[in-house]
C-alpha positions as CSV (number, residue, x, y, z in Angstrom):
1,X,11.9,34.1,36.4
2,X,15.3,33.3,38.3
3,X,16.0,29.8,38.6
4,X,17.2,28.2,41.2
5,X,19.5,25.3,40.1
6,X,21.3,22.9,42.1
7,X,24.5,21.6,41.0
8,X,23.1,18.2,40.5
9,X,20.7,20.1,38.0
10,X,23.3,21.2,35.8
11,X,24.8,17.6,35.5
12,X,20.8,16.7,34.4
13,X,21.0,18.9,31.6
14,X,24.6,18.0,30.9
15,X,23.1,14.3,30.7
16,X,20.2,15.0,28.7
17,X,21.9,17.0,25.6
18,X,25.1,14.7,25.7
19,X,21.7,12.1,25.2
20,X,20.3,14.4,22.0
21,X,23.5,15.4,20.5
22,X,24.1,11.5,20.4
23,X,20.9,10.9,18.9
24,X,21.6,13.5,16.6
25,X,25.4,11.7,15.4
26,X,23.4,8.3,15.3
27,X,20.4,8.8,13.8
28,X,21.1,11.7,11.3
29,X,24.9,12.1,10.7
30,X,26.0,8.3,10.7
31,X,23.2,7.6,7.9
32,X,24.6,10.5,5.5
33,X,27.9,9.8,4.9
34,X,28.0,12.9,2.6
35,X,26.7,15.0,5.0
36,X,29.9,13.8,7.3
37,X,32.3,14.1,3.9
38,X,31.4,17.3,3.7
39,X,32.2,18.5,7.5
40,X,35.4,21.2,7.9
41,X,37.9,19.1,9.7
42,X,37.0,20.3,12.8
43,X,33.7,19.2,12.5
44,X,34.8,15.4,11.7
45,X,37.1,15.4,14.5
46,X,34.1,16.1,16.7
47,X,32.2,13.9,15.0
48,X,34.5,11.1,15.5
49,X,35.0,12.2,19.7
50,X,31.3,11.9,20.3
51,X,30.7,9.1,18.3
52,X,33.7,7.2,20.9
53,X,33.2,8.7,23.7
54,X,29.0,10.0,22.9
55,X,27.7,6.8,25.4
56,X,31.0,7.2,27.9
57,X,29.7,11.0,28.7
58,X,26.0,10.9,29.2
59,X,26.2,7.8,31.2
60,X,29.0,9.2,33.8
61,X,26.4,12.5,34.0
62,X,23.6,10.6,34.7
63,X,25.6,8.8,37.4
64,X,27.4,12.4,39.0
65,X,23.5,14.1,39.0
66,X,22.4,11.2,40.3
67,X,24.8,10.9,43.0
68,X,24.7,14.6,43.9
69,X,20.8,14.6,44.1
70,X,21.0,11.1,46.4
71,X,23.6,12.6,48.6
72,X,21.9,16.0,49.4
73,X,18.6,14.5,49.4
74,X,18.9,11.1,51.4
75,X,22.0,11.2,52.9
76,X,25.7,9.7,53.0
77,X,24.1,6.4,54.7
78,X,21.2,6.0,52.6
79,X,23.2,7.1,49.3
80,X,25.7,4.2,49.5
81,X,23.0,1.5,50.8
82,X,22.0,2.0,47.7
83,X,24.4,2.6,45.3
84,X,27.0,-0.3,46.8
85,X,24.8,-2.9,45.7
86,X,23.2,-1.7,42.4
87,X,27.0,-1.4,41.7
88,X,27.9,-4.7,42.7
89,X,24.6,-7.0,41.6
90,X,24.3,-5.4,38.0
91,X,28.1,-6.0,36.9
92,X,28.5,-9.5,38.2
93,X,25.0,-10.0,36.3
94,X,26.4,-8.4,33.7
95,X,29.8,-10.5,33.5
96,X,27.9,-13.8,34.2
97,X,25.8,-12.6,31.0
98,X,28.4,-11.7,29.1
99,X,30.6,-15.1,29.7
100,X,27.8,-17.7,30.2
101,X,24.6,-15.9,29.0
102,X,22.7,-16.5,32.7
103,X,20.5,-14.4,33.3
104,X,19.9,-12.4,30.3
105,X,20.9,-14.3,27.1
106,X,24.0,-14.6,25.2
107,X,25.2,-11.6,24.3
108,X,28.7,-9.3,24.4
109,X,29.4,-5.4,24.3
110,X,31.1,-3.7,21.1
111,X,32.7,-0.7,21.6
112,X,31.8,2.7,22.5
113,X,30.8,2.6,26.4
114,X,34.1,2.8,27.3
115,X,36.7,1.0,29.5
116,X,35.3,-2.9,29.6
117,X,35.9,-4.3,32.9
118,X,37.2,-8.2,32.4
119,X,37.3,-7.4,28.7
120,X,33.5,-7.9,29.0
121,X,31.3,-5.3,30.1
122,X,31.8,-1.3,30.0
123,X,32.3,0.2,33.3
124,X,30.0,2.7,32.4
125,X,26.8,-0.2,32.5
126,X,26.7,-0.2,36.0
127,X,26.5,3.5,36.4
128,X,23.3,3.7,34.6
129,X,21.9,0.3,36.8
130,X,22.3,2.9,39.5
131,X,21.0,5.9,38.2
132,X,18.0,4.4,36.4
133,X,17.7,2.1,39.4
134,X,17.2,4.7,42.3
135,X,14.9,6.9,40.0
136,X,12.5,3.9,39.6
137,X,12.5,2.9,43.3
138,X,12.6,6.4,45.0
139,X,9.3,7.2,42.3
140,X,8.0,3.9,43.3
141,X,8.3,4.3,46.9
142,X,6.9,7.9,47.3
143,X,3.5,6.3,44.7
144,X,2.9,3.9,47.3
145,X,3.3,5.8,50.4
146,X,-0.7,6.8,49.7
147,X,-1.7,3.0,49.9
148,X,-2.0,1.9,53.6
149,X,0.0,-1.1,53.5
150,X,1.6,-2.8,56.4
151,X,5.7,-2.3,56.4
152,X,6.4,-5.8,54.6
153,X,3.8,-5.5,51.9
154,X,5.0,-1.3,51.1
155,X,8.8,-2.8,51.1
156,X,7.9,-5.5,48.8
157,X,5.6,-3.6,46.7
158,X,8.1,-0.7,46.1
159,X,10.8,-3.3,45.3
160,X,8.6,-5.1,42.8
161,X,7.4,-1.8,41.0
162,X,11.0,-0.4,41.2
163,X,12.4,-3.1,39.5
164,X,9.6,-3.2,36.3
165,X,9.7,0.6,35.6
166,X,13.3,-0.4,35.5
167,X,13.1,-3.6,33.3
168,X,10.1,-1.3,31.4
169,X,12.6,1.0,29.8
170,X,14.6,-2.0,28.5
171,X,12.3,-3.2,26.5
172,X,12.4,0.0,24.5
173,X,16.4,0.4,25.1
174,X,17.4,-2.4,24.3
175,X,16.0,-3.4,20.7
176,X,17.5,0.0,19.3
177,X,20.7,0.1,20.8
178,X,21.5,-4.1,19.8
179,X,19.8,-3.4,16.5
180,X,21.7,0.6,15.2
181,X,24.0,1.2,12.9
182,X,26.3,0.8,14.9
183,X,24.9,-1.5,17.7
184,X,26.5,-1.2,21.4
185,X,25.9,-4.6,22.4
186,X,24.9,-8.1,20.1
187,X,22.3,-11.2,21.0
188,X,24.6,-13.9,19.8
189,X,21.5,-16.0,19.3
190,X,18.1,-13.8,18.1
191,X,15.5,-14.5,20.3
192,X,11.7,-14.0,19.7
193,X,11.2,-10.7,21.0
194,X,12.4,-8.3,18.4
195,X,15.6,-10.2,18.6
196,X,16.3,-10.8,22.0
197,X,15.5,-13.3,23.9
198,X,12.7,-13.7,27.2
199,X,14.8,-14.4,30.1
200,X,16.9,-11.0,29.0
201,X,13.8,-9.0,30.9
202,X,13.5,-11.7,33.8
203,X,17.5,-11.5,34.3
204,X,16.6,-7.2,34.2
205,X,13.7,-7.8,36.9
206,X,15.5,-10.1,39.1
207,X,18.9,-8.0,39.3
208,X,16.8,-4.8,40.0
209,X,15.0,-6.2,42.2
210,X,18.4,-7.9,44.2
211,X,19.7,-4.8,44.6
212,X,16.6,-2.5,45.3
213,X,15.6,-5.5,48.5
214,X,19.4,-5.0,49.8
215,X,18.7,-1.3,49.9
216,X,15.6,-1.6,51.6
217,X,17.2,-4.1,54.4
218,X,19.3,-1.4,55.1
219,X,17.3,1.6,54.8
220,X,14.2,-0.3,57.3
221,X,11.8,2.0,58.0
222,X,13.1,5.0,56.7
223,X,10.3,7.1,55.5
224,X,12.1,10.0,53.2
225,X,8.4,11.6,52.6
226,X,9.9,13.5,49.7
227,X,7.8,16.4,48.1
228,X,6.8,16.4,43.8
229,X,9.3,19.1,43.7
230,X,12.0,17.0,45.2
231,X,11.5,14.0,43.5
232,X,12.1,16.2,39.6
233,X,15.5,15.2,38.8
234,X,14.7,10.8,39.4
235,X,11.7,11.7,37.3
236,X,12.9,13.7,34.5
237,X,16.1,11.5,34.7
238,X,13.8,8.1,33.8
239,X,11.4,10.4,31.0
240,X,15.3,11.6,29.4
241,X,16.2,7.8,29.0
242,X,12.8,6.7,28.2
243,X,12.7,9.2,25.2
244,X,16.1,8.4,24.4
245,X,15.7,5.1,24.1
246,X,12.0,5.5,22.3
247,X,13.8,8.0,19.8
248,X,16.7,4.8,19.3
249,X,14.1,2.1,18.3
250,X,12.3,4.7,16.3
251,X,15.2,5.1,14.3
252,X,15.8,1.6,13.7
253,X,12.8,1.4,12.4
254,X,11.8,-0.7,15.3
255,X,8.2,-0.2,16.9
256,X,6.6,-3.3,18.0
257,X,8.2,-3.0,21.9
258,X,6.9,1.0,22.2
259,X,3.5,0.0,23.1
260,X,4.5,-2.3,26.0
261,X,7.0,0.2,27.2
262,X,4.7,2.8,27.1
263,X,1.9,0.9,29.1
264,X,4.3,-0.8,31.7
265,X,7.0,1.9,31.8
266,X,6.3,5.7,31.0
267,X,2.8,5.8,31.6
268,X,2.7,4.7,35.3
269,X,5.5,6.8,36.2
270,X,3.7,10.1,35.1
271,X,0.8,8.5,37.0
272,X,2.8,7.9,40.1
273,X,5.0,11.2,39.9
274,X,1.6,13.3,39.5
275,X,-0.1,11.3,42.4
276,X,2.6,12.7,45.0
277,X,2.0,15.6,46.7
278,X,3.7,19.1,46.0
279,X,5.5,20.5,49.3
280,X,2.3,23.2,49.4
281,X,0.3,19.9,49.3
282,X,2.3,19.0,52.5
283,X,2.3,22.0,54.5
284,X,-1.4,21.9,54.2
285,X,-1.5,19.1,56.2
286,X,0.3,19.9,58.9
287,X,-2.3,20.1,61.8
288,X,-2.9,23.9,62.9
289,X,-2.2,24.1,66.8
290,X,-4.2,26.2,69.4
291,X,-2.2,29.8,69.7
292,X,-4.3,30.9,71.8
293,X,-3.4,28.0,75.0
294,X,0.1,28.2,73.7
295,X,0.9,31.7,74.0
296,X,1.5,31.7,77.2
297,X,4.4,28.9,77.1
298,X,6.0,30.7,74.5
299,X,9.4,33.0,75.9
300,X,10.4,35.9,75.2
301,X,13.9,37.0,74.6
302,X,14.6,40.9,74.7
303,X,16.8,42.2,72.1
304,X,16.3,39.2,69.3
């Protein structure tokens, strides 16, 4: 069976084995300094490029497939109503974390996301606020569309479960890559939660959820009404960072967060991805019309 693949697709799968072969450097390689000893050079110099630049790559994929699927599917408008604020919110979150530990905790960035914007956080942290971010809230939205809620409580509903399927895939994330090898980021303080501290996950539901309301002021009453089929690439985009960071705290030896990610995170997005209806789905809904009384108010154009 041909495919047919979009470019954004192509970027997806780009992401996702940037994702594995990363796993594969961290959790296999790194451990087995023998195994790296005994590499041909050119197999150390690769090594060495994905274990520096590994993080920089899958994260500006996910943020070009992300992009590409936002601006074919919703629109220039709808794309940067979006996008401008998950942007903006998460990396002065980030560099009021990082300098006075509001909201999320002390903590600072090592190396290995790239670039760090005032020395403090890696440009390449807001790019996966956004692409996480809109793959939460676009599942979330298209869940509830089924429920008949008024306009307020559908906006503020969507917002609210955007923002935990978000904050759900931190607390799976974030113990692995703090605790690794070669951790990307440090809690200057270890908190009770498997090292970090409880106001890191309220600081990660309250930025989401900034960001995800100034989208929906702007997008108002916008109904995308996407299809199953449409909404693949935000879905397997959250399940390729969900396992990713499942596969991360696995390796660390680190289990104790799974569950709650699991229960508050992965689960309900299967059960909310299932729940929406396939474009067949769709069509069948479409109310049939009488041909018969219409036929007559059709035209007829000769030679077409």
């Amino acid at each position: 069976m041909k495919l047919n693949l979009k470019l954004e697709d192509y970027f997806l799968w780009g992401h996702a084995l940037s994702m594995a072969f990363g796993l594969a450097g961290l959790l296999l390689v790194l451990p087995n300094p023998g195994f790296i000893a005994s590499l041909p050079e050119f197999g150390k110099v690769a090594f060495r490029l994905s274990m520096a630049n590994g993080g920089v790559m899958y994260m500006v994929l996910g943020m070009i497939a992300v992009t590409l699927y936002a601006y074919r599917t919703l629109g220039t408008k709808y794309l940067l109503s979006f996008l401008v604020p998950a942007l903006l919110v998460s990396v002065t979150a980030e560099l009021m974390g990082t300098s006075t530990g509001i909201p999320f905790g002390a903590y600072h960035y090592t190396t290995g996301l790239g670039y760090k914007i005032a020395g403090l956080v890696p440009f390449t942290i807001p790019l996966s606020w956004f692409y996480l971010g809109l793959s939460s809230f676009l599942i979330a939205r298209a869940g509830l569309r089924k429920f008949d809620l008024p306009r307020w409580g559908f906006s503020l509903a969507a917002i609210a479960l955007g923002a935990l399927l978000l904050t759900s895939w931190d607390f799976v994330l974030d113990p692995g890559m703090s605790q690794t090898a070669v951790p990307f980021w440090e809690w200057e303080v270890e908190g009770p939660f498997f090292g970090m501290p409880y106001e890191n996950f309220s600081g990660w539901f309250g930025t989401g959820s900034i960001f995800m309301g100034i989208a929906t002021l702007f997008w108002g009453d916008k109904d995308f009404d996407l299809s199953r089929e449409e909404l693949f690439l935000p879905f397997a985009m959250y399940i390729c960072n969900f396992v990713f960071a499942i596969m991360m705290s696995l390796g660390g030896g680190i289990f104790g967060p799974l569950p709650l990610g699991l229960v508050l995170g992965l689960l309900p997005i299967v059960v909310l991805y299932y729940s929406i209806p396939k474009a067949s789905e769709k069509a069948a809904e479409i109310p049939v019309t009488d041909t018969a009384s219409t036929t007559e108010k059709i035209p007829v154009v000769a030679g077409r």
